[in-house]
C-alpha positions as a printed NumPy array, in Angstrom:
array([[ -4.407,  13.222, -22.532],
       [ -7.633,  14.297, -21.259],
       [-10.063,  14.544, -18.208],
       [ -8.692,  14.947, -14.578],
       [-10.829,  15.991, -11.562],
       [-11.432,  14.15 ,  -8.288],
       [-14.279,  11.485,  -7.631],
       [-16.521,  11.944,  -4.501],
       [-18.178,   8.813,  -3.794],
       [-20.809,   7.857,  -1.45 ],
       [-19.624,   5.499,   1.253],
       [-24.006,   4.044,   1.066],
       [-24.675,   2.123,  -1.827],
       [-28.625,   2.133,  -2.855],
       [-29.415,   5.475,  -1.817],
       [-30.039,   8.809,  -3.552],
       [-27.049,  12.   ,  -2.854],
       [-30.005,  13.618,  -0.615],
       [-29.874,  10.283,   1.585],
       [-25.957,   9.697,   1.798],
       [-24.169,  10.163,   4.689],
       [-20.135,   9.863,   3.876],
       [-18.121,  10.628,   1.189],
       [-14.399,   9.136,   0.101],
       [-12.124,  11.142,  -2.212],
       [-10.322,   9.882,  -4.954],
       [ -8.615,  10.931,  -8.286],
       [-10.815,  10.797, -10.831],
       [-10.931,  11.322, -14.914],
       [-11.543,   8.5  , -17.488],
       [ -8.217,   9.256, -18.979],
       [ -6.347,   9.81 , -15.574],
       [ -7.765,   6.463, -14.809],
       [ -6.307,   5.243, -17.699],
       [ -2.906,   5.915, -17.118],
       [ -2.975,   4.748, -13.393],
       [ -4.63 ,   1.268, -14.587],
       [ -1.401,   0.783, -17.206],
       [  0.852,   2.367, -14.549],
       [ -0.488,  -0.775, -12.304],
       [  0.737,  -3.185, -14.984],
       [  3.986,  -1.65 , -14.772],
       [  4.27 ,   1.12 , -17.583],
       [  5.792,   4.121, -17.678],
       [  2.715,   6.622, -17.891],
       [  2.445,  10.871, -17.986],
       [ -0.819,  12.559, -18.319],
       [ -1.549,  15.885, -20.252],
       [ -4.277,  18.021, -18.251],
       [ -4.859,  20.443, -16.699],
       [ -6.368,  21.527, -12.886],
       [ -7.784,  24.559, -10.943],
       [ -5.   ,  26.271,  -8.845],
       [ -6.608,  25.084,  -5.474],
       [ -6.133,  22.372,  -2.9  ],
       [ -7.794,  20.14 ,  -4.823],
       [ -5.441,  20.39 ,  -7.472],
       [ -2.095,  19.967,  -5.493],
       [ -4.44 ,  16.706,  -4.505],
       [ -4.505,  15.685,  -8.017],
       [ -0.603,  16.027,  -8.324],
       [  0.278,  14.141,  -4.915],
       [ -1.871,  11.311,  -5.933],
       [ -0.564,  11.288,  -9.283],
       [  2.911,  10.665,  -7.597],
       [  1.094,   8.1  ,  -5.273],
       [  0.457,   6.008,  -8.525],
       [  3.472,   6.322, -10.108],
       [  2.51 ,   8.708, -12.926],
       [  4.498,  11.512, -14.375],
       [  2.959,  14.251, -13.783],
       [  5.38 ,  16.846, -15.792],
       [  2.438,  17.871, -18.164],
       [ -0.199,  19.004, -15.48 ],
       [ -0.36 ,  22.353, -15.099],
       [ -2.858,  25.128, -13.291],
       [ -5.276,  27.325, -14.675],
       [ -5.382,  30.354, -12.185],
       [ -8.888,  31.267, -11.267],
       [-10.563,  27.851, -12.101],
       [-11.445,  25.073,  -9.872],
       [-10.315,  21.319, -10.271],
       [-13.51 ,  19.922, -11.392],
       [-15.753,  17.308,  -8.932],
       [-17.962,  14.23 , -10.187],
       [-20.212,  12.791,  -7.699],
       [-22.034,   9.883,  -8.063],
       [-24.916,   7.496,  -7.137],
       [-24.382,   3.896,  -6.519],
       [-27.304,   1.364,  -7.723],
       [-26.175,  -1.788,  -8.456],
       [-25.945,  -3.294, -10.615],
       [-26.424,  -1.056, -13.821],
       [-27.504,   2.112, -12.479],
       [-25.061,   5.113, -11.324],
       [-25.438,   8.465, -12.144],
       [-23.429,  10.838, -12.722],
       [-22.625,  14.718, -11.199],
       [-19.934,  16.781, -12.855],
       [-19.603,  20.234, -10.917],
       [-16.453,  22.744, -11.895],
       [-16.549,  21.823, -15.605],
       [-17.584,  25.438, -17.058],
       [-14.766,  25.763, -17.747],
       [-13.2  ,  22.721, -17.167],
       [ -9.685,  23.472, -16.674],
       [ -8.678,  20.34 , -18.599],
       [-10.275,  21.638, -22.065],
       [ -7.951,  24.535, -21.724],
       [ -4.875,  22.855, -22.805],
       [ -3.335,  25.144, -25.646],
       [ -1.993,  23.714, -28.79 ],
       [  1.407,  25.602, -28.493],
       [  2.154,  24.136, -24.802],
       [  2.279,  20.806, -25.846],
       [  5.573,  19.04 , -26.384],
       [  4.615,  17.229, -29.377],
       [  8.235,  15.74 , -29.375],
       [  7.182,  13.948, -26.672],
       [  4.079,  12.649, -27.627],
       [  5.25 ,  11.489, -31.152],
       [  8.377,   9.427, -29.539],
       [  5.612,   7.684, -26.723],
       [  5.091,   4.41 , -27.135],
       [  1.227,   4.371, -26.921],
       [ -0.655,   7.689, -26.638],
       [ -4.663,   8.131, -25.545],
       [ -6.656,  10.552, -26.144],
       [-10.671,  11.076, -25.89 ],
       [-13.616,  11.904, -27.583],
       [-14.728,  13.994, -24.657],
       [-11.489,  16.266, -25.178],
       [-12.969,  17.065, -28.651],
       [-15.926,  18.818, -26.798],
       [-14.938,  22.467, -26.678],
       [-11.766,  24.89 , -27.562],
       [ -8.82 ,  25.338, -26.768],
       [ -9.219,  21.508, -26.153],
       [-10.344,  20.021, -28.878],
       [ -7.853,  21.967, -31.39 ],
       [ -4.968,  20.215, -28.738],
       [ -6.331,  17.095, -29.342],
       [ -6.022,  17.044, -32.297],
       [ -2.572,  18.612, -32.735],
       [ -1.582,  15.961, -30.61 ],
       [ -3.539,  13.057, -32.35 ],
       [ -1.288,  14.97 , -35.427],
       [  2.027,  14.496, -33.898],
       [  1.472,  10.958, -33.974],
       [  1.743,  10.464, -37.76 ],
       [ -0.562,   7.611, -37.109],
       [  2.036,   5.732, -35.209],
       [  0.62 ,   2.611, -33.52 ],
       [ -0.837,   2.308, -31.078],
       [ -2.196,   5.732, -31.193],
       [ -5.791,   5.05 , -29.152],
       [ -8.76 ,   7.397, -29.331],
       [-11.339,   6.39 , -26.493],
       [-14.718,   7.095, -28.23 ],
       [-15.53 ,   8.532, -24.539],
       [-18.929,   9.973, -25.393],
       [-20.354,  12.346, -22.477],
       [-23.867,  13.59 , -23.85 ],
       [-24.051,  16.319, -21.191],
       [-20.857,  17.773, -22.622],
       [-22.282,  18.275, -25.723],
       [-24.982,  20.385, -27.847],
       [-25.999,  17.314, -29.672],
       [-24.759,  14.191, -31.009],
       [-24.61 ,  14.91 , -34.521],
       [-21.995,  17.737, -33.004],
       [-20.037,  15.383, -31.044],
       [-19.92 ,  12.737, -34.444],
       [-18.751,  15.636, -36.749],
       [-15.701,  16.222, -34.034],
       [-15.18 ,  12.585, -33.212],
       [-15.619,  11.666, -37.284],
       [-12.639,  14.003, -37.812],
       [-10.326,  12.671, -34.763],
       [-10.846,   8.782, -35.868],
       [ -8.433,   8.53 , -38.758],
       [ -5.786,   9.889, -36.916],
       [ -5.842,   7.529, -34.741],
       [ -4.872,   3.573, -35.002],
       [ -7.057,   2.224, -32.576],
       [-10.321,   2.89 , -31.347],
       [-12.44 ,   2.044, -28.544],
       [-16.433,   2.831, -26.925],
       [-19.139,   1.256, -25.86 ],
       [-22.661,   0.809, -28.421],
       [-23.871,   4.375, -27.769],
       [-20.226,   5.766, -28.535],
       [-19.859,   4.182, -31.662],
       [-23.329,   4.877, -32.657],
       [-22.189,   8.65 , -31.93 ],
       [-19.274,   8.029, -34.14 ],
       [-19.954,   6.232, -36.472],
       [-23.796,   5.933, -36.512],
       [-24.38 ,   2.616, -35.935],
       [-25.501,   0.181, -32.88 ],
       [-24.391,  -3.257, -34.434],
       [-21.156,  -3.901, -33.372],
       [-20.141,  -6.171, -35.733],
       [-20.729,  -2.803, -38.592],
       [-19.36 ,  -0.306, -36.148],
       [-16.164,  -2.162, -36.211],
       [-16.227,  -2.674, -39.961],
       [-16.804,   1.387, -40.266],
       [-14.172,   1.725, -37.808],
       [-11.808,  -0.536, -39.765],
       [-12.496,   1.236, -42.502],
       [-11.88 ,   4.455, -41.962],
       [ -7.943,   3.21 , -41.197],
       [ -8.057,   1.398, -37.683],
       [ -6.052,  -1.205, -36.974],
       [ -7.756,  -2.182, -34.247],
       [-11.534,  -1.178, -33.141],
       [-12.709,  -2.436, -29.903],
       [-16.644,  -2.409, -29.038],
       [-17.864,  -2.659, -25.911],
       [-21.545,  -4.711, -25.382],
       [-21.849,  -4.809, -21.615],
       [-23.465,  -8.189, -20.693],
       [-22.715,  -9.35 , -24.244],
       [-19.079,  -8.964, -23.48 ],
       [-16.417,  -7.455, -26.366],
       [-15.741,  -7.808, -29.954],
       [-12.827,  -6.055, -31.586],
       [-11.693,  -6.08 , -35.188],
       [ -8.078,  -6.316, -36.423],
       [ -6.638,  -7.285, -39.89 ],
       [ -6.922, -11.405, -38.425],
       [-10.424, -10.529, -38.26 ],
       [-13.204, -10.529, -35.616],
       [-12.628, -11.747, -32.3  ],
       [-14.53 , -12.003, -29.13 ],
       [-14.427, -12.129, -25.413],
       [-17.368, -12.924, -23.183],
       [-18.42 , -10.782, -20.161],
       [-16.824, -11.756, -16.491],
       [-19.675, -12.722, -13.996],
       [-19.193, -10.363, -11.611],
       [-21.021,  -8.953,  -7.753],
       [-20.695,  -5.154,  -9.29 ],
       [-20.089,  -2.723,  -6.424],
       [-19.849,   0.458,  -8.915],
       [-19.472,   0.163, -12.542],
       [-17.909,   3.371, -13.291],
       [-14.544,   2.185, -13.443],
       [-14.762,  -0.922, -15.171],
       [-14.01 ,   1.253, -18.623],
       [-10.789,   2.452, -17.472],
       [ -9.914,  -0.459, -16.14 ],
       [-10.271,  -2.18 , -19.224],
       [ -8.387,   0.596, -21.111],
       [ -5.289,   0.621, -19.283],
       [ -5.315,  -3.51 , -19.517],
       [ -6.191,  -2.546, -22.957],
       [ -2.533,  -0.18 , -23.291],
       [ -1.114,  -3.183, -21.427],
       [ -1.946,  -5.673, -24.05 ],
       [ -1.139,  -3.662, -26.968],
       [  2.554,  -2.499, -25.764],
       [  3.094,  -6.343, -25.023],
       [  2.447,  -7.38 , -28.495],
       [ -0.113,  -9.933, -27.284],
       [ -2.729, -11.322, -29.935],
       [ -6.488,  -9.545, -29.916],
       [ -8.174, -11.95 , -28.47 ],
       [ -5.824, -12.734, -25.279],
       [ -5.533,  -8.778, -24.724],
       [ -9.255,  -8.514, -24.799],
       [ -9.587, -10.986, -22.354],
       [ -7.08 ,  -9.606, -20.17 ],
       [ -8.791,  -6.143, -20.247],
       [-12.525,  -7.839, -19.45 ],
       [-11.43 ,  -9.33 , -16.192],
       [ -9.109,  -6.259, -15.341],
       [-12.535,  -4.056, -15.951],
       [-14.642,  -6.672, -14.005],
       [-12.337,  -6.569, -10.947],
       [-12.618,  -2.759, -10.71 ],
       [-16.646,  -3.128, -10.746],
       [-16.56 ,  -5.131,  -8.162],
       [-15.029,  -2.759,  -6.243],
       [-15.787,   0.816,  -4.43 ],
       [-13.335,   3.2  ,  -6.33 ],
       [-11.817,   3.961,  -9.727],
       [ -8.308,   5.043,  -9.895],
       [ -7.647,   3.129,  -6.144],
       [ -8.897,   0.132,  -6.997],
       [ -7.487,  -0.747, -10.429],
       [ -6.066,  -4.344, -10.589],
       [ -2.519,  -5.21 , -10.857],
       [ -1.082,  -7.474, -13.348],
       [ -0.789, -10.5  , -10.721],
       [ -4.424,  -9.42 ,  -9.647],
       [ -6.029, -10.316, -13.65 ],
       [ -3.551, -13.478, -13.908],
       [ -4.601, -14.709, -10.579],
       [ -8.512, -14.133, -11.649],
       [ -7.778, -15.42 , -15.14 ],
       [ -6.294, -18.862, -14.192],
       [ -8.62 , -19.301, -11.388],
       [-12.388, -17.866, -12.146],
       [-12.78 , -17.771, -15.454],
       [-14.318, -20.825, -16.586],
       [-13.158, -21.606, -20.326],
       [-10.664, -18.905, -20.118],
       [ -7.102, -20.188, -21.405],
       [ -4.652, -19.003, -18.867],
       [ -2.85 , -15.827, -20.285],
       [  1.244, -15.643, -19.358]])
């Protein structure tokens, strides 16, 4: 449930927007991405969103069906446009990011009363994100949804923390603060568990995670690769050397290996690695939603590339 819009990437890498001459079109939205990465591992996924009533948001819906995602819960807000994010591409840690149609953004106008809350309580795994928090009628949705769950695991709350969406961070951690114990698992990078829980260490981050009723709480440390906390305890993966083409992906990626892992039942530490190399694959790559990994594609990179990796089946 979440962000939906579509991506507009250069076809130059190492140039500024001003200097780019082609463009490529793709669907975009962390969540959206999300549910096309587990979709590529062979789950049954539906998205809750919303688009503009415009071309670009019959796009949205034909390449939803091009991914094999239900797109039952997408619906059209008449006289808004499907949002646009374009981006800069500097390798290997530097891309910045454009959002354009987001005031309003036509996902954040999901109503409380439209959702079918039947449905999300019975799903097997529902996401949500900290970014759907950011403004109303969204953010009260959210958290009906979160709600419907009754805490059933895994119930997932991607920390997703999008300054530029915000007034402040101390606004974003009183939202985000409140969402958390709903949910079973959680998972962000440094910054967005130091927005919502404020701390940087990840190792105290988890434990404040765990604590307030996680199951699971997954931090993300770049370079330093992942640590996640369960009721075995702490457990680590190390980052995947990778040539990275555009890093914006590599998050999604990693959470729809991440749904993967969880709906399989497989321990912490071989879904974490799973995730890392699904995540590393997509950075090494031009697109988000087109170029997520299939399960074959991880395995294959996993048993091969991976030196000191055991071999996950």
């Amino acid at each position: 449930m979440g962000r939906v819009g579509v991506d507009i990437y250069p076809q130059q890498v190492g140039v500024g927007l001003d200097e780019v001459e082609s463009f490529a079109k793709f669907l975009g939205g962390s969540p959206t991405n999300v549910a096309v990465a587990a979709a590529r591992h062979g789950r049954a996924c539906a998205v809750i969103t919303r688009t503009g009533d415009d071309p670009l948001g019959r796009f949205v819906h034909r390449a939803l069906h091009g991914f094999g995602v239900d797109d039952r819960f997408v619906t059209a807000v008449p006289g808004t446009a499907t949002p646009i994010t374009l981006c800069e591409l500097f390798p290997p840690d530097d891309f910045p990011l454009y959002f354009y149609g987001r005031d309003p953004a036509p996902d954040l106008l999901v109503e409380a009363d439209e959702l079918d809350t039947g449905a999300i309580a019975r799903a097997d795994l529902f996401w949500a994100t900290g970014t759907g928090l950011c403004r109303e009628p969204g953010r009260t949705a959210t958290l009906t949804a979160l709600r419907a769950r009754e805490r059933r695991h895994p119930t997932v709350l991607d920390l997703d923390h999008r300054p530029m969406f915000w007034g402040s961070r101390e606004q974003a951690r009183q939202h985000v603060f409140e969402a958390l114990p709903l949910a079973t698992v959680a998972c962000g990078n440094l910054d967005e568990w130091e927005t919502a829980v404020g701390t940087r260490d990840p190792v105290e981050a988890a434990r404040r995670g765990r604590e307030l009723g996680l199951s699971l709480a997954v931090v993300k440390q770049g370079p330093d690769g992942v640590l996640a906390a369960d009721d075995t305890g702490l457990h680590r993966a190390p980052p995947v050397p990778v040539e990275v083409v555009n890093g914006l992906g590599a998050g999604d990626a990693f959470g729809g290996a991440l749904c993967h892992g969880l709906l399989a039942g497989w321990p912490t530490e071989r879904t974490l690695r799973f995730a890392n190399v699904a995540g590393a694959i997509v950075a090494s790559r031009l697109a988000c939603s087109d170029a997520m990994p299939t399960t074959d594609e991880v395995l294959t990179v996993l048993e091969t590339t991976v030196e000191g990796t055991p071999r996950v089946r």
